[in-house]
C-alpha positions in Angstrom: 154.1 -19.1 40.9 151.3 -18.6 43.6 154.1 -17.3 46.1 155.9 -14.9 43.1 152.4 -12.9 42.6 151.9 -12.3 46.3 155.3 -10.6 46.6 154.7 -7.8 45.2 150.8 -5.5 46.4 150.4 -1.8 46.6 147.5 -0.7 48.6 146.4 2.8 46.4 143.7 5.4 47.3 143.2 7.9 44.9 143.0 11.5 45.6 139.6 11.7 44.0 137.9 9.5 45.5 139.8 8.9 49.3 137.1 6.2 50.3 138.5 4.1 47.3 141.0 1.4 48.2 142.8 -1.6 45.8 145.4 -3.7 46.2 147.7 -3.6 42.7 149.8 -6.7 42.4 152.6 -5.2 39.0 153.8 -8.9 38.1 149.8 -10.5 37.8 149.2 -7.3 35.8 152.4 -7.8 33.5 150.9 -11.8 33.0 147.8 -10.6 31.7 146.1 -11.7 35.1 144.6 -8.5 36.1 143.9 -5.6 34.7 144.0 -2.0 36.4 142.9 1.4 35.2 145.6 3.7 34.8 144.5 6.4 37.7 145.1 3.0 39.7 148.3 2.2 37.8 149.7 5.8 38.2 150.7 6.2 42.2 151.4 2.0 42.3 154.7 2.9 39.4 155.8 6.4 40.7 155.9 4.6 44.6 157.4 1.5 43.4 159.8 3.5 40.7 160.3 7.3 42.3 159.1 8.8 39.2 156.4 10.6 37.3 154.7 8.4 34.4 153.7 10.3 31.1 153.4 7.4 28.5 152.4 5.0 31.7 152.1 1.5 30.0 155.2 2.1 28.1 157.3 3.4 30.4 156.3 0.9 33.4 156.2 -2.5 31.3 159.9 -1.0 30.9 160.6 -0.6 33.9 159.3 -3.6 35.3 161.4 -5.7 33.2 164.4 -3.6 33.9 163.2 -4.5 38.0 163.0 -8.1 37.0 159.3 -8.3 38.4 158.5 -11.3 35.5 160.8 -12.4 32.8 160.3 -10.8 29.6 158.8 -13.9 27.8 156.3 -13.8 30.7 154.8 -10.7 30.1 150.7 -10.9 28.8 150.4 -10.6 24.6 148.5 -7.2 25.1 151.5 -5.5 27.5 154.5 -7.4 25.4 153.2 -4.8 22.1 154.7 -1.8 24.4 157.9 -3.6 24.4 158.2 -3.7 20.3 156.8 0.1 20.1 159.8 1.0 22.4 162.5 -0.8 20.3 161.1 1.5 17.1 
């Protein structure tokens, strides 16, 4: 499992604040390992996905399982309730 989470880091600066760096790993943040702000969240999914993100944690849990980053049954408790709100 070690190995699968290391596959995967975005280095992000943000454009407000250049001096700002993070490394965003998608799969430990789909587990419920990590957590991330969204203005960190935001240029990790449009790089990794080529698109703009308006409804971010619902759209990118979505796409993330589409990507097969983590199984669906793998994804954190608190990230899994975007799944059910997009089957409504």
């Amino acid at each position: 499992m070690t190995e699968d989470l290391n596959r995967h880091w975005y280095k992000v600066s943000t454009a407000n604040d250049p001096g700002y760096d993070t490394e965003v790993n998608l799969e430990a943040w789909l587990r419920g390992l990590v957590k991330y702000q969204p203005h960190v969240l935001r240029p990790v999914a449009s790089e990794r996905f080529g698109k703009r993100y308006t409804k971010l944690y619902l759209d990118l849990v979505i796409d993330c399982i589409k990507a097969k980053l983590v199984p669906e049954e793998e994804v954190c408790e608190e990230l899994r309730g975007y799944l059910t709100k997009s089957a409504t």
